[in-house]
CHARMM internal coordinates of N, CA and C (Angstrom, degrees):
IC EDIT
DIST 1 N 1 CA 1.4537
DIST 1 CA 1 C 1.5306
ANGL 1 N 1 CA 1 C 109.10
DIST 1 C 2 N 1.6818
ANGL 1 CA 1 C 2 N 115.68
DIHE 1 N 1 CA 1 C 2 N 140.97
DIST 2 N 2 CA 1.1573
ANGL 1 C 2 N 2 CA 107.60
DIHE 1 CA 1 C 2 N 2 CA -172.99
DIST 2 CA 2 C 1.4893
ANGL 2 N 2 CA 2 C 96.48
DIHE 1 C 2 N 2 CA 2 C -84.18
DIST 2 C 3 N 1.5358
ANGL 2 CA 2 C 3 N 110.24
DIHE 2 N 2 CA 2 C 3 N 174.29
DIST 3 N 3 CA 1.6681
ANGL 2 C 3 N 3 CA 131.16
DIHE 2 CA 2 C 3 N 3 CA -177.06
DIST 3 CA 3 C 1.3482
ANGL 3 N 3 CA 3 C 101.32
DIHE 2 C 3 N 3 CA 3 C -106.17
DIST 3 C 4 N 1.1890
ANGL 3 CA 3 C 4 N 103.19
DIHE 3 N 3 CA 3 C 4 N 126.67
DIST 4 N 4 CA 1.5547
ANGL 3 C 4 N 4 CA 116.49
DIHE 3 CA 3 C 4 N 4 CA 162.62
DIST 4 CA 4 C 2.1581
ANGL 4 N 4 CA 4 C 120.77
DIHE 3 C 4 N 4 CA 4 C -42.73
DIST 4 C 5 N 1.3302
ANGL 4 CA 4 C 5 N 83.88
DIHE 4 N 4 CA 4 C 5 N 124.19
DIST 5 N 5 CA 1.5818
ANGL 4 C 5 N 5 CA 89.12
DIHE 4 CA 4 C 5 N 5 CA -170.11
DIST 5 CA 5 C 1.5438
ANGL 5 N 5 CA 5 C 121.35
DIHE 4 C 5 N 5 CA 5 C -82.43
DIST 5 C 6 N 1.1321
ANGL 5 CA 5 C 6 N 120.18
DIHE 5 N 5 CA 5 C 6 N 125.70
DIST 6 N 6 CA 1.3001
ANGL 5 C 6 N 6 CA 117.11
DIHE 5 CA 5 C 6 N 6 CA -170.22
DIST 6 CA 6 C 1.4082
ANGL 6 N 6 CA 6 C 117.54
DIHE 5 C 6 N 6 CA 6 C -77.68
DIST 6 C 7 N 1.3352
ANGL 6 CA 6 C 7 N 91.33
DIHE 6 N 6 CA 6 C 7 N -177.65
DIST 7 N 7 CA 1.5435
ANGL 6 C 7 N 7 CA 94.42
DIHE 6 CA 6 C 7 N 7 CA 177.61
DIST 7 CA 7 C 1.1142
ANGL 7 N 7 CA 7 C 140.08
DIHE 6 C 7 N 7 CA 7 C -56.68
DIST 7 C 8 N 1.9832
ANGL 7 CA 7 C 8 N 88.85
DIHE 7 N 7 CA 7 C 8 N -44.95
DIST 8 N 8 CA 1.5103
ANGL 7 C 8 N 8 CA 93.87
DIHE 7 CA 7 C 8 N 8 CA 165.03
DIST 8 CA 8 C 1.0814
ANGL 8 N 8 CA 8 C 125.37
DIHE 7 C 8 N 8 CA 8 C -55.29
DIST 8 C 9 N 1.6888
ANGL 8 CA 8 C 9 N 107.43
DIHE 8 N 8 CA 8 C 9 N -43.23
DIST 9 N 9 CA 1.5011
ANGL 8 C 9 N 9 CA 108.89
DIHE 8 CA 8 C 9 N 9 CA -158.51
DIST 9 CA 9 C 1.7530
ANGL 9 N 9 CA 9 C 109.36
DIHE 8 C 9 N 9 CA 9 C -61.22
DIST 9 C 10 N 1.5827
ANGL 9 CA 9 C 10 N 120.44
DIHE 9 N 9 CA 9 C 10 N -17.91
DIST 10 N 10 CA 1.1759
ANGL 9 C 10 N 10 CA 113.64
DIHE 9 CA 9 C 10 N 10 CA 179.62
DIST 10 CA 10 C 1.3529
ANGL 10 N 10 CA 10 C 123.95
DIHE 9 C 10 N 10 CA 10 C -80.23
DIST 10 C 11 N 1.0776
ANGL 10 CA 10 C 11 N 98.13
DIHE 10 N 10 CA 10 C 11 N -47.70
DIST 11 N 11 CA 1.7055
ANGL 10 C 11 N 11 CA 99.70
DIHE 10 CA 10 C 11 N 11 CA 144.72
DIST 11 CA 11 C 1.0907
ANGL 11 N 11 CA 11 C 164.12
DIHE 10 C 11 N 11 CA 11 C -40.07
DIST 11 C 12 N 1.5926
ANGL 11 CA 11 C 12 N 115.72
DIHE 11 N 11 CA 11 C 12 N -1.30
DIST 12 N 12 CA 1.2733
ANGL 11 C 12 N 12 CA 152.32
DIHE 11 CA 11 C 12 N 12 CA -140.62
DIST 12 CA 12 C 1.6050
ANGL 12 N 12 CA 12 C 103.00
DIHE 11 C 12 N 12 CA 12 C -146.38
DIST 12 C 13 N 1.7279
ANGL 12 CA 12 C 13 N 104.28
DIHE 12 N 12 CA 12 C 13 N -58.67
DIST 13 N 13 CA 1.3642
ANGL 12 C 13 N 13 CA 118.86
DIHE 12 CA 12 C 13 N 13 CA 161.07
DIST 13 CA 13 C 1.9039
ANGL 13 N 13 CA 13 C 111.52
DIHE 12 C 13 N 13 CA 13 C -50.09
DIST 13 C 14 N 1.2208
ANGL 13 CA 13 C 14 N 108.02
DIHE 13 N 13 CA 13 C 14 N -52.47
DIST 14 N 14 CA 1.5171
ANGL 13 C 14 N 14 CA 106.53
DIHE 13 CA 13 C 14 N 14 CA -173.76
DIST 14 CA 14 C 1.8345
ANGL 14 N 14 CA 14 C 131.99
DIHE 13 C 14 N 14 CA 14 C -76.54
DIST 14 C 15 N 1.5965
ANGL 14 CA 14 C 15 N 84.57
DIHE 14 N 14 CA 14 C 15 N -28.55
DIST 15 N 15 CA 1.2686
ANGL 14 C 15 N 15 CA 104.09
DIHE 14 CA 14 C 15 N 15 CA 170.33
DIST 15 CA 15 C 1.6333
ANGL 15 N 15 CA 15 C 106.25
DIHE 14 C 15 N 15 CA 15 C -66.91
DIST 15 C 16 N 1.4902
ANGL 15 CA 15 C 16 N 147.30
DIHE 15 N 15 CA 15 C 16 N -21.15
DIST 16 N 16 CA 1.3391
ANGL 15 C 16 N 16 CA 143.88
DIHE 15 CA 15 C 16 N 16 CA -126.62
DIST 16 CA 16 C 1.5668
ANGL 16 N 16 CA 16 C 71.42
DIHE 15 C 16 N 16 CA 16 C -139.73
DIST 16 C 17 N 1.4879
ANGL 16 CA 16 C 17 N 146.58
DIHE 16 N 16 CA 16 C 17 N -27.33
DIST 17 N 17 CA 0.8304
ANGL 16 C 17 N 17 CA 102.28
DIHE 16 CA 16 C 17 N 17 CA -168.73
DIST 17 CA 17 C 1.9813
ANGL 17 N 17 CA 17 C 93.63
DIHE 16 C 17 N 17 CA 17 C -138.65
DIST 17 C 18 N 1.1002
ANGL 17 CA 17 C 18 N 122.88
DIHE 17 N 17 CA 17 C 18 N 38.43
DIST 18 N 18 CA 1.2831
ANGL 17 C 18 N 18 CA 112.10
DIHE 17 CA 17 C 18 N 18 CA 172.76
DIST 18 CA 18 C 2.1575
ANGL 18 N 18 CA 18 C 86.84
DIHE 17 C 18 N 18 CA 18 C -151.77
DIST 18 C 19 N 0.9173
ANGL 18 CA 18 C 19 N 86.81
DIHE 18 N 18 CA 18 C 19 N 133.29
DIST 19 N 19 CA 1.9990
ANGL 18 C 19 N 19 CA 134.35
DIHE 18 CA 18 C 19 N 19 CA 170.47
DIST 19 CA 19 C 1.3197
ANGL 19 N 19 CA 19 C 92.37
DIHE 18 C 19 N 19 CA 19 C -44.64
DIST 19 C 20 N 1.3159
ANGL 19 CA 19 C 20 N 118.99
DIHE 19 N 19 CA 19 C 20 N 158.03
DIST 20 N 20 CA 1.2613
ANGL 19 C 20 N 20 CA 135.48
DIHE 19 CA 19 C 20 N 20 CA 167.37
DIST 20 CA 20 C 1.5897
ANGL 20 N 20 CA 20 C 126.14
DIHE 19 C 20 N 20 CA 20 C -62.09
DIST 20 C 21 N 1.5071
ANGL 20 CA 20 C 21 N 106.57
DIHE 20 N 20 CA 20 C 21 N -38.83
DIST 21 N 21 CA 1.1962
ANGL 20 C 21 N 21 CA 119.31
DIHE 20 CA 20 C 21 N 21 CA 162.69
DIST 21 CA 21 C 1.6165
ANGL 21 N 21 CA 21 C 105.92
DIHE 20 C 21 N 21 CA 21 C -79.55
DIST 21 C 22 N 1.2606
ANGL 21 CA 21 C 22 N 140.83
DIHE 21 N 21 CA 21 C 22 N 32.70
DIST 22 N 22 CA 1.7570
ANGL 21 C 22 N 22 CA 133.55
DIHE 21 CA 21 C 22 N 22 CA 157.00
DIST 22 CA 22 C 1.7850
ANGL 22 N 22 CA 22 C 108.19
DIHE 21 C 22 N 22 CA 22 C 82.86
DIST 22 C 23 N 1.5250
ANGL 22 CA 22 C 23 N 102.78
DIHE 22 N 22 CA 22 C 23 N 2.76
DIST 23 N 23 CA 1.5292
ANGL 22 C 23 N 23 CA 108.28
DIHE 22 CA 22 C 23 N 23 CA -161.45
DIST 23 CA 23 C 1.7309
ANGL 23 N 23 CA 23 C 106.33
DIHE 22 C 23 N 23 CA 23 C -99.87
DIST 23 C 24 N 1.0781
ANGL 23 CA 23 C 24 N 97.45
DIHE 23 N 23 CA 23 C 24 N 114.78
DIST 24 N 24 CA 1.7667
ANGL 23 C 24 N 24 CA 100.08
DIHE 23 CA 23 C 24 N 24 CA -171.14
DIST 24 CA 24 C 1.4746
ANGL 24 N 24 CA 24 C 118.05
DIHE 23 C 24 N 24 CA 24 C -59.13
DIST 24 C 25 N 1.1435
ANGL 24 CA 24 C 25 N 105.72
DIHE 24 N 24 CA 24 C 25 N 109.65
DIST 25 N 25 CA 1.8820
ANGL 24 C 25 N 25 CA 113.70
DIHE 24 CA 24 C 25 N 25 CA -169.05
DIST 25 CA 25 C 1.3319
ANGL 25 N 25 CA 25 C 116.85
DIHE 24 C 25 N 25 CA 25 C -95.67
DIST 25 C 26 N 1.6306
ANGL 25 CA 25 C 26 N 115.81
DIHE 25 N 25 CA 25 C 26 N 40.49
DIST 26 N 26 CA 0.8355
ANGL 25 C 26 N 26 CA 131.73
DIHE 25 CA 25 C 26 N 26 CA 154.21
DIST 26 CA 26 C 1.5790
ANGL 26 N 26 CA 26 C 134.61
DIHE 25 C 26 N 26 CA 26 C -107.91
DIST 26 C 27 N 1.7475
ANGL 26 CA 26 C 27 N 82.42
DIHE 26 N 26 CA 26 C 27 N -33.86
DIST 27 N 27 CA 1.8667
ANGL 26 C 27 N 27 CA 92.87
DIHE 26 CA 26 C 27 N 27 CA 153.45
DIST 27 CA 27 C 1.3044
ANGL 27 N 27 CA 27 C 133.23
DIHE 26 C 27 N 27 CA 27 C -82.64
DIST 27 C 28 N 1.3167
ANGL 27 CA 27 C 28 N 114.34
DIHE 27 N 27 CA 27 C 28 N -14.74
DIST 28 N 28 CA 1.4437
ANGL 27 C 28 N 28 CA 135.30
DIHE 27 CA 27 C 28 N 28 CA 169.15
DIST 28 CA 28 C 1.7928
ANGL 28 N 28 CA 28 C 124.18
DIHE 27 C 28 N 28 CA 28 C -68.25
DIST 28 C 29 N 1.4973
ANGL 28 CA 28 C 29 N 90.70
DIHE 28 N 28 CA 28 C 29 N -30.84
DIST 29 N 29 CA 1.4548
ANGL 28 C 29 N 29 CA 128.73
DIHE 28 CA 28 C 29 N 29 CA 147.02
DIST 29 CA 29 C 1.5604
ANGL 29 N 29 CA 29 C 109.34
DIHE 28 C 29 N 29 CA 29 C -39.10
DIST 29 C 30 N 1.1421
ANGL 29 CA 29 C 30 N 97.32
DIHE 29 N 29 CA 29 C 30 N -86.81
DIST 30 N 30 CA 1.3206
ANGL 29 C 30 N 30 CA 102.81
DIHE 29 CA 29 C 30 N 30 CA -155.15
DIST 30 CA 30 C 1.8799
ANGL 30 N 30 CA 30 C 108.96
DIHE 29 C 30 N 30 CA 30 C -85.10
DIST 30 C 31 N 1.7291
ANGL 30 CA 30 C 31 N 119.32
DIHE 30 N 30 CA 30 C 31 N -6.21
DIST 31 N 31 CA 1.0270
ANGL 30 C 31 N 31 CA 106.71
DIHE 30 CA 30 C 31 N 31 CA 156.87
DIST 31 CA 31 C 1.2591
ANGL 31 N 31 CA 31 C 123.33
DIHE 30 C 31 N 31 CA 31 C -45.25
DIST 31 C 32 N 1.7161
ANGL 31 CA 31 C 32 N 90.78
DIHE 31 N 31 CA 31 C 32 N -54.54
DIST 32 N 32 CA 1.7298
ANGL 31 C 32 N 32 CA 110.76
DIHE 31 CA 31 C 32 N 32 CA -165.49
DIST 32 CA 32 C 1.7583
ANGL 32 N 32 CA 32 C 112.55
DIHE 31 C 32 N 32 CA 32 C -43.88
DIST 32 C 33 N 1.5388
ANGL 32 CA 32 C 33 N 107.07
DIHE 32 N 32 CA 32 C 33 N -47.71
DIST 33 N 33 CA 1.2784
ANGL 32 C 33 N 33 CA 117.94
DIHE 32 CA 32 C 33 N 33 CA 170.78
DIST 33 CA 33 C 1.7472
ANGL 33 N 33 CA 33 C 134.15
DIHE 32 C 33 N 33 CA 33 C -48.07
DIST 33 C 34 N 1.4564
ANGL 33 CA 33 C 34 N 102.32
DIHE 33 N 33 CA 33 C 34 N -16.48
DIST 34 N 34 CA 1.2943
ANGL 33 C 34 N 34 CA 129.72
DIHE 33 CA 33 C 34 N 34 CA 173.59
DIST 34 CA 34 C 1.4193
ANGL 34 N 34 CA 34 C 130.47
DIHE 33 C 34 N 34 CA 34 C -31.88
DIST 34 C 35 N 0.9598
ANGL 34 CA 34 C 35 N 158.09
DIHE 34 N 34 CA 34 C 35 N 117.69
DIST 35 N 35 CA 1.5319
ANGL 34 C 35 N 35 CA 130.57
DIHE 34 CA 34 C 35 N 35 CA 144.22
DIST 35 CA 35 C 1.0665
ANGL 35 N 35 CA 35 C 124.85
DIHE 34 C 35 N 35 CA 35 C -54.51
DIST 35 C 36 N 1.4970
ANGL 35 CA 35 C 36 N 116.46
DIHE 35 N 35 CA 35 C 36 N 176.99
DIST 36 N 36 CA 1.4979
ANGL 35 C 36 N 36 CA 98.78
DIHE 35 CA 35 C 36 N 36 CA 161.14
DIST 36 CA 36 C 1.5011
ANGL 36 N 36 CA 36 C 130.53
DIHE 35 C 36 N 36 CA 36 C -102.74
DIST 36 C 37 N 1.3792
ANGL 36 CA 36 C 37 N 107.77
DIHE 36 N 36 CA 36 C 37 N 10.02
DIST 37 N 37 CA 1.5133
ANGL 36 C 37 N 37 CA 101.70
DIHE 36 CA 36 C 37 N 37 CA 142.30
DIST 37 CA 37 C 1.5253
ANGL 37 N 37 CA 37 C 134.25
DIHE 36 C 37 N 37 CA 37 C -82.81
DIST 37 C 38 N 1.4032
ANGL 37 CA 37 C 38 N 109.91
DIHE 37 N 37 CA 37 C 38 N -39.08
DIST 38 N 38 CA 1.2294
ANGL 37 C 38 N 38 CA 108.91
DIHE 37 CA 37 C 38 N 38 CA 164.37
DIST 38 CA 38 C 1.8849
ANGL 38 N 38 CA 38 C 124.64
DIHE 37 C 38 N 38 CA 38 C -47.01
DIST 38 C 39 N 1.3416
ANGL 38 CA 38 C 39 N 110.79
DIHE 38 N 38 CA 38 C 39 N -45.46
DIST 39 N 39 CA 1.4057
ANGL 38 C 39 N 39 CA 118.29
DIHE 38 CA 38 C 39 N 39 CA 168.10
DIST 39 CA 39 C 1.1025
ANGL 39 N 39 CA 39 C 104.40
DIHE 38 C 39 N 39 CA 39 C -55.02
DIST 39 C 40 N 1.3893
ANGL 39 CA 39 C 40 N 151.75
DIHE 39 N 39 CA 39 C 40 N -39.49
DIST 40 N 40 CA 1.2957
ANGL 39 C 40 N 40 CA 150.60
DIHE 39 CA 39 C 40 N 40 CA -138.10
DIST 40 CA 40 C 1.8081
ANGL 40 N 40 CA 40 C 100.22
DIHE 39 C 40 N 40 CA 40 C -105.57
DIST 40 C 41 N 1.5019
ANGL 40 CA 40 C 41 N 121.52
DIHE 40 N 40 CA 40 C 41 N -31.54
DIST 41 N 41 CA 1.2327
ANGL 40 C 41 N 41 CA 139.72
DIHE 40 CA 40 C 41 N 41 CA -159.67
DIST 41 CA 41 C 1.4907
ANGL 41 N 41 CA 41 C 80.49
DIHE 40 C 41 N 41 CA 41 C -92.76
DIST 41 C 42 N 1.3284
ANGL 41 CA 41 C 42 N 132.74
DIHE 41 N 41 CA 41 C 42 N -39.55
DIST 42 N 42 CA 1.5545
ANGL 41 C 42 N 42 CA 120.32
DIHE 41 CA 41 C 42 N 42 CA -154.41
DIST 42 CA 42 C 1.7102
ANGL 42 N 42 CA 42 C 84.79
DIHE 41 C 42 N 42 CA 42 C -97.36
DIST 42 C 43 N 1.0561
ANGL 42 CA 42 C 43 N 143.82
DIHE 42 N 42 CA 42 C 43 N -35.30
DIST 43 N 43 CA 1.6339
ANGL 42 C 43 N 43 CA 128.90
DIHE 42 CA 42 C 43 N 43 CA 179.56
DIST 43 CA 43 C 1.5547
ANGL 43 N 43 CA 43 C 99.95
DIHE 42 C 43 N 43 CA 43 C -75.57
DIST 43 C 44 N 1.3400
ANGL 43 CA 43 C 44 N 126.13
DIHE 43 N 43 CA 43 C 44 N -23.77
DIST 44 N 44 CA 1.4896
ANGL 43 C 44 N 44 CA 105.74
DIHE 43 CA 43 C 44 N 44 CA -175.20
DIST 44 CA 44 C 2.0816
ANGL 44 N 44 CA 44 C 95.88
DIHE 43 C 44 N 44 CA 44 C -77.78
DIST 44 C 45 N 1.0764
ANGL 44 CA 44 C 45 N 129.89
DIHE 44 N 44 CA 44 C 45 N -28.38
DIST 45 N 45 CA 1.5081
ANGL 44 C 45 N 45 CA 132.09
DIHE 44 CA 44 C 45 N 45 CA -157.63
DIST 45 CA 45 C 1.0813
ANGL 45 N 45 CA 45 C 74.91
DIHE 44 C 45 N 45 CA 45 C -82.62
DIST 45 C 46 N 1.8571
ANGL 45 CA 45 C 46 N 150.90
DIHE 45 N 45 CA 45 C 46 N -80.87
DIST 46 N 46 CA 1.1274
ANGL 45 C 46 N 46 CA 143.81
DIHE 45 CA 45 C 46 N 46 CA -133.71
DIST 46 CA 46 C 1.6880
ANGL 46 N 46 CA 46 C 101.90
DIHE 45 C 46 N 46 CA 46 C -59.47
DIST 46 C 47 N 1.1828
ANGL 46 CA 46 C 47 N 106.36
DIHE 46 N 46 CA 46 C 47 N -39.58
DIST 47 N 47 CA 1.8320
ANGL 46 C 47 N 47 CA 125.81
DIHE 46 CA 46 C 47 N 47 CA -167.18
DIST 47 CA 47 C 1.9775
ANGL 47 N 47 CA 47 C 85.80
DIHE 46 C 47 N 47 CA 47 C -53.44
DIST 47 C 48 N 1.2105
ANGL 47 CA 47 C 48 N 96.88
DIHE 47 N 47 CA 47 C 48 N -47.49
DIST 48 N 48 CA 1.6455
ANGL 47 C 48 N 48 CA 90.73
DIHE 47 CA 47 C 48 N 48 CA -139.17
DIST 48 CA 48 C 1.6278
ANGL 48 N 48 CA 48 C 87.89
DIHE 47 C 48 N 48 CA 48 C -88.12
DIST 48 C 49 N 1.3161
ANGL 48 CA 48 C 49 N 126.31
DIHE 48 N 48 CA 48 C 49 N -26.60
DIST 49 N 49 CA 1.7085
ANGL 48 C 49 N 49 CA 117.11
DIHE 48 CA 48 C 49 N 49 CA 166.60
DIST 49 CA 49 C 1.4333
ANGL 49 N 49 CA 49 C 109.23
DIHE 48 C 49 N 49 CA 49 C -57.16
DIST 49 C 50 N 1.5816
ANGL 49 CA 49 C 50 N 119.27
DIHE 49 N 49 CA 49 C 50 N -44.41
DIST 50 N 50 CA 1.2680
ANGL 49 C 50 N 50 CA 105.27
DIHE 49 CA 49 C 50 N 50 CA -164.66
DIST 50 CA 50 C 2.0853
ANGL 50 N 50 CA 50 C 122.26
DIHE 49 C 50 N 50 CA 50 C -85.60
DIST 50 C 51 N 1.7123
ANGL 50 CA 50 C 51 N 90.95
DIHE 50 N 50 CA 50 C 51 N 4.30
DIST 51 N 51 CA 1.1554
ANGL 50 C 51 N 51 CA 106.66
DIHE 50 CA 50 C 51 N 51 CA -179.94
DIST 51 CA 51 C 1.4838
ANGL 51 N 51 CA 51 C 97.93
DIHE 50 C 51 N 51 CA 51 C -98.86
DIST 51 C 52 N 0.8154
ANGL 51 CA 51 C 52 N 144.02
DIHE 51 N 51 CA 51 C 52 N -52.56
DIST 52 N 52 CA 1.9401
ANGL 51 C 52 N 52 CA 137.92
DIHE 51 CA 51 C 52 N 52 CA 170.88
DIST 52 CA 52 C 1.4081
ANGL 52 N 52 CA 52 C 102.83
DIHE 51 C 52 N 52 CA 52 C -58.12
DIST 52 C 53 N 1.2728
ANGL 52 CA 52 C 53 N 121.47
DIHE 52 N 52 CA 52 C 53 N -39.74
DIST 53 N 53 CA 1.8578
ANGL 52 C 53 N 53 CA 109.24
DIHE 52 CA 52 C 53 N 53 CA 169.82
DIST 53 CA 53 C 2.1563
ANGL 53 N 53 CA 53 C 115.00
DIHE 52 C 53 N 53 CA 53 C -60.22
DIST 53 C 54 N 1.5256
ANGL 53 CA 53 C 54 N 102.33
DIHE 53 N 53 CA 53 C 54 N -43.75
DIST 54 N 54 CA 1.0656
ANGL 53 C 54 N 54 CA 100.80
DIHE 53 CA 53 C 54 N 54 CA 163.61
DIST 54 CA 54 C 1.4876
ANGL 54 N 54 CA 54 C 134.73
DIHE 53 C 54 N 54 CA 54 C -34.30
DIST 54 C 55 N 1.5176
ANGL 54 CA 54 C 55 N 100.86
DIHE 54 N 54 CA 54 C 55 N -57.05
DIST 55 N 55 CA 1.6844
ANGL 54 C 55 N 55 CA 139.47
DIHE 54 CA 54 C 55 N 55 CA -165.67
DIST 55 CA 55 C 1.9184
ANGL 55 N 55 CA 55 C 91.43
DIHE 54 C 55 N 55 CA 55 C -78.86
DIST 55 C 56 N 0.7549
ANGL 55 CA 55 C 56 N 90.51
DIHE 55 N 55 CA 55 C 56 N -61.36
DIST 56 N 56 CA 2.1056
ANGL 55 C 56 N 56 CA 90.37
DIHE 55 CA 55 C 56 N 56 CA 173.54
DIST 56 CA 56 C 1.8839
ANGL 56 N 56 CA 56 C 99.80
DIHE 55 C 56 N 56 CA 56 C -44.28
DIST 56 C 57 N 1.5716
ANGL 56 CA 56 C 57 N 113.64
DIHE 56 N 56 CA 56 C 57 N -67.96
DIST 57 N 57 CA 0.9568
ANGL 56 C 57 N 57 CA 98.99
DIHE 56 CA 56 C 57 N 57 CA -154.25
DIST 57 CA 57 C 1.4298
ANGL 57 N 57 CA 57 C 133.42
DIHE 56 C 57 N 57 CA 57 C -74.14
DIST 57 C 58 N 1.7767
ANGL 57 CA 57 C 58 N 99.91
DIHE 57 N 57 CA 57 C 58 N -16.07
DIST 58 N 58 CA 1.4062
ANGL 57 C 58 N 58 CA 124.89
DIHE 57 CA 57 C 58 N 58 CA 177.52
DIST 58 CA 58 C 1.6110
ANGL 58 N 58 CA 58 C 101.24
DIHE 57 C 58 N 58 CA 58 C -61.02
DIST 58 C 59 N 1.4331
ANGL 58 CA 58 C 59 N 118.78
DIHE 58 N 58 CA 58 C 59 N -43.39
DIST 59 N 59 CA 1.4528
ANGL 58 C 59 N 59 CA 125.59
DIHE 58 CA 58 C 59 N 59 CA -161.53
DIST 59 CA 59 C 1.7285
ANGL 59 N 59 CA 59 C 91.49
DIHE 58 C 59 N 59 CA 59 C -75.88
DIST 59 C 60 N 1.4396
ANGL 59 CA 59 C 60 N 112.86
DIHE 59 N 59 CA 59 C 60 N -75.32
DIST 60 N 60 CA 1.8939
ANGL 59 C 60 N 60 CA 94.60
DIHE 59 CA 59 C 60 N 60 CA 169.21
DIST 60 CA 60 C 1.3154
ANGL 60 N 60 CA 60 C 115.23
DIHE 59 C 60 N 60 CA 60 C -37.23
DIST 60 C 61 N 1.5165
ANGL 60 CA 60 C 61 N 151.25
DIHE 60 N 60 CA 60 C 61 N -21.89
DIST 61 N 61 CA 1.3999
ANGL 60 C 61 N 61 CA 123.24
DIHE 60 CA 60 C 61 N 61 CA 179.51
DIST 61 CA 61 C 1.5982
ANGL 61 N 61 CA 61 C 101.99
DIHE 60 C 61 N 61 CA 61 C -99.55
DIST 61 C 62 N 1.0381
ANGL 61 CA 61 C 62 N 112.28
DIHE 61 N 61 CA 61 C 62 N 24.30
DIST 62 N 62 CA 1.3409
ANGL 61 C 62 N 62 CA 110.53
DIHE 61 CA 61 C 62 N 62 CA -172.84
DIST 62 CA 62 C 1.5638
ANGL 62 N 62 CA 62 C 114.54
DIHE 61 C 62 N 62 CA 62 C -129.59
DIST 62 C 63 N 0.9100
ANGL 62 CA 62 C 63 N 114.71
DIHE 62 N 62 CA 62 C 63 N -24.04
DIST 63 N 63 CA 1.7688
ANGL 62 C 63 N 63 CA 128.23
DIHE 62 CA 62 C 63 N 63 CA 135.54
DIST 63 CA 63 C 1.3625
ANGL 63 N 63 CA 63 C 165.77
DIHE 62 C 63 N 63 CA 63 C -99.43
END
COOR INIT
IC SEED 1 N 1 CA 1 C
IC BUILD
């Protein structure tokens, strides 16, 4: 069983992996690592999640 994580430890965890400005520099990381198809494949998937999340939520406020 895992052990409950402390405070520190979250702190330690967050500090190691988010930027001074709050910006996680681990994904910034791995943008950088990108091609530019791969970048292009990950804005068309984000496009099309946040367009079926749209389409979900319009239909819940709409019934």
């Amino acid at each position: 069983m895992a052990h409950p994580v402390t405070d520190q430890e979250l702190a330690d965890a967050l500090a190691a992996a988010l930027d001074t400005d709050g910006n996680d520099s681990r994904l910034a990381k791995r943008m950088a690592e990108m091609t530019d198809e791969a970048r292009r494949q990950s804005e068309e998937n984000l496009k099309a999640s946040l367009d079926q999340a749209r389409a979900s939520l319009a239909k819940t406020n709409d019934g």
